[in-house]
C-alpha positions as CSV (number, residue, x, y, z in Angstrom):
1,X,4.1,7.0,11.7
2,X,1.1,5.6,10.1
3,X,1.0,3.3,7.2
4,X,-2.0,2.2,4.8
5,X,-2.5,0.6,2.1
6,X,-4.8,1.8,-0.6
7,X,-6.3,-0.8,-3.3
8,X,-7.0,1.5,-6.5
9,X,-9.4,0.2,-9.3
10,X,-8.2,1.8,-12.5
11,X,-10.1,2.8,-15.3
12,X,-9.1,1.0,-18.7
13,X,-7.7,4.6,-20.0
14,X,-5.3,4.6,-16.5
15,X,-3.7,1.5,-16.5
16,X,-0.6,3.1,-19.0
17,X,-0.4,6.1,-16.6
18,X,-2.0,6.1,-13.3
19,X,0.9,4.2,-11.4
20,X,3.3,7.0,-12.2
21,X,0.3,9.9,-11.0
22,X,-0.1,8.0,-7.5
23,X,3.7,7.5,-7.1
24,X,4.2,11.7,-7.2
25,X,1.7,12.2,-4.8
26,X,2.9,13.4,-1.4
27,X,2.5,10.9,1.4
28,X,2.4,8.0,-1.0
29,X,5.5,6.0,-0.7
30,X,5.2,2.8,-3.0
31,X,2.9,1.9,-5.8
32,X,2.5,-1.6,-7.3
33,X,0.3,-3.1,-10.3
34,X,-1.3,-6.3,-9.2
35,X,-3.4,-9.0,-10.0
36,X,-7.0,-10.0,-9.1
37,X,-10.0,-7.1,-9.2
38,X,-7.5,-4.0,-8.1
39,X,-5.0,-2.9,-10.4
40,X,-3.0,-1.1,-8.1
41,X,-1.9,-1.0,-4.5
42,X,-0.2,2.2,-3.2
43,X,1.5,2.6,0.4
44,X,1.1,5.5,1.9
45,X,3.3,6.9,5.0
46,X,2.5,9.9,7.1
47,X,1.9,10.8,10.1
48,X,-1.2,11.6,11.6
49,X,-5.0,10.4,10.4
50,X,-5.5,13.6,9.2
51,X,-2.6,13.8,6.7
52,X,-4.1,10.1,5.5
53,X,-7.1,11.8,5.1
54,X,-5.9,14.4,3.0
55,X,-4.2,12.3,0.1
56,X,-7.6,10.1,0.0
57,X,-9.9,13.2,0.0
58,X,-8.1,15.7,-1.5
59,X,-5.2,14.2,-3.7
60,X,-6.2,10.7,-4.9
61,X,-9.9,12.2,-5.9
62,X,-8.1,14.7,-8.4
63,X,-7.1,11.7,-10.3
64,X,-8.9,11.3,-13.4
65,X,-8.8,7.5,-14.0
66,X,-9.4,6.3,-10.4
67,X,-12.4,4.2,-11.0
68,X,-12.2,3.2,-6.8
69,X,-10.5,2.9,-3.7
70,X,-10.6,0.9,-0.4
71,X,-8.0,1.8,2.1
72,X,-7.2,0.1,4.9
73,X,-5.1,0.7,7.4
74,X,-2.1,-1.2,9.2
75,X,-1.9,-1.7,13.1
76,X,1.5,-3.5,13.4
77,X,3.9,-4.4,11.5
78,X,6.3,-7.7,10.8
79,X,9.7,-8.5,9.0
80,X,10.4,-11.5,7.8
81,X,12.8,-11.6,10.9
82,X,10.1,-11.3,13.1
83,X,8.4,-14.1,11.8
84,X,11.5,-16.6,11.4
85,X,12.1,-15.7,15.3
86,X,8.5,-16.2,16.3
87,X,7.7,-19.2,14.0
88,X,11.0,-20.9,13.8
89,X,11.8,-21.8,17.1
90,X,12.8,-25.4,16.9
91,X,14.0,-25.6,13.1
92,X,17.4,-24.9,13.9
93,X,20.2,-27.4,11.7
94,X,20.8,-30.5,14.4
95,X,24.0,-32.2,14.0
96,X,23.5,-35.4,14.9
């Protein structure tokens, strides 16, 4: 399974709308608004590069009111109880 992440820049007219439109494309599993110079972040799951390549190059680019994209993809992955057991070690409660 890969997973990416794909910052979307919206245009003014597709911030009401465009959230919805990237959530119903196939392969896309999440879509968030967010703060700072993207407006959107959408996860996408599949499984081979060439089914990422196909919702960037021929999905994502029939979307009017994508102004632009950067996707990038993810090499591993950690839960938060990965990183409690991996950062944590000695925290443990002591009784004294």
């Amino acid at each position: 399974m890969l997973t990416a992440f794909i910052l979307v820049k919206s245009t003014r007219e597709g911030l009401t709308h465009l959230g919805a439109e990237l959530a119903d494309v196939d392969g896309v599993a999440e879509v968030y608004t967010v703060t700072g110079e993207w407006d959107f972040v959408a996860i996408v799951r599949v499984r081979e590069h060439e089914d990422l390549a196909k919702v960037v190059t021929q999905h994502l680019t029939r979307l009017r009111d994508i102004d632009k994209t950067q996707t990038m993809v993810a090499f591993q992955q950690f839960s938060a109880h990965d990183l409690e057991a991996m950062f944590g070690l000695g925290l443990e409660d002591k009784k004294s």
